[in-house]
C-alpha positions, -999 to +999 in steps of 0.1 A: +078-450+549+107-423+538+137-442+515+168-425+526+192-428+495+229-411+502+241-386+476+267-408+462+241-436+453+217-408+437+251-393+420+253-432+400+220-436+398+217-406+376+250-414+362+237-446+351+203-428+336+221-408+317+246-430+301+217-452+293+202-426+271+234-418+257+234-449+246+197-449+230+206-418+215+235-429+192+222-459+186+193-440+170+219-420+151+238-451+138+204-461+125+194-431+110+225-426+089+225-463+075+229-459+039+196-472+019+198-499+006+194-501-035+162-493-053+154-526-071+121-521-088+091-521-077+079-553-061+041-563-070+025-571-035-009-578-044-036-577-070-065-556-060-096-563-086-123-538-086-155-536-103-169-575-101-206-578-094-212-613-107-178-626-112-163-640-081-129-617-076-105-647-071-115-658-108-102-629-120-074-625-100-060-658-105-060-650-144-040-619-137-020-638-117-010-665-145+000-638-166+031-628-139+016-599-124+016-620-089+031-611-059+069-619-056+070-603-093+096-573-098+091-543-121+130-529-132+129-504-163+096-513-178+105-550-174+086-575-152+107-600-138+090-628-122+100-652-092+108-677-116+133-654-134+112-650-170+113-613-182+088-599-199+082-566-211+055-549-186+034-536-214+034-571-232+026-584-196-002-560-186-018-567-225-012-608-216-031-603-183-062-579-198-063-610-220-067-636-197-092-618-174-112-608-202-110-649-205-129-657-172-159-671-171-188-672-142-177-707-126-203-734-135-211-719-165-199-707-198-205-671-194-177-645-200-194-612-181-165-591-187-167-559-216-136-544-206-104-543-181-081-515-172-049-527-158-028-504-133+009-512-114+005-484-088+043-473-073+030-490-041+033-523-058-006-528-058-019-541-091-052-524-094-076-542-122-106-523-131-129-546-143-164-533-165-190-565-165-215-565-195-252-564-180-266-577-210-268-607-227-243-634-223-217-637-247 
């Protein structure tokens, strides 16, 4: 079956085509020369913990977490403001939460596995906590 279509139909039809990409087009460039909007800090996403063999990660987390370094948190000029609008110095913050982890215990038990923590606020808004557990005895 051959589709006979008359020049003047094919004329607006490409018409149409092209005015149709016209219009993608500067829409694209509206988009791309939106000015940015203000850099506000960097926004904590998430807590990543790292280095837990017998300590369950969510223990540790959630002390990090109770020391403001939770997701919602904001870090502006070396000062971590938190959803509930406390500011803190990020230093006294970071020192709070190597505190508190080094405070969990195995749950169950009374056991505090943990010889050291290394606390990280990577630009991606990850906070990385490095955790060393003590193979020996129980402290």
């Amino acid at each position: 079956m051959i589709v006979r279509v008359s020049r003047r139909n094919l004329a607006i039809m490409l018409l149409g085509a092209l005015l149709f990409a016209l219009g993608r087009l500067s829409e694209y460039t509206a988009w791309a020369s939106r000015p940015l909007p203000k850099q506000e800090g960097i926004r904590i996403i998430g807590v990543d913990v790292v280095g837990c063999d017998f300590l369950p990660e969510e223990v540790v987390r959630s002390n990090v977490m109770a020391a403001g370094l939770r997701p919602g948190s904001v870090v502006r000029n070396g000062v971590l403001i938190t959803p509930d609008g406390k500011r803190i110095p990020l230093q006294e913050a970071i020192r709070k939460a190597r505190i508190y982890a080094m405070r969990s215990v195995i749950p169950g038990t009374k056991i505090k596995p943990i010889k050291s923590v290394h606390i990280t606020v990577k630009r991606s808004g990850v906070v990385v906590v490095r955790v060393t557990e003590d193979y020996g005895l129980p402290r």
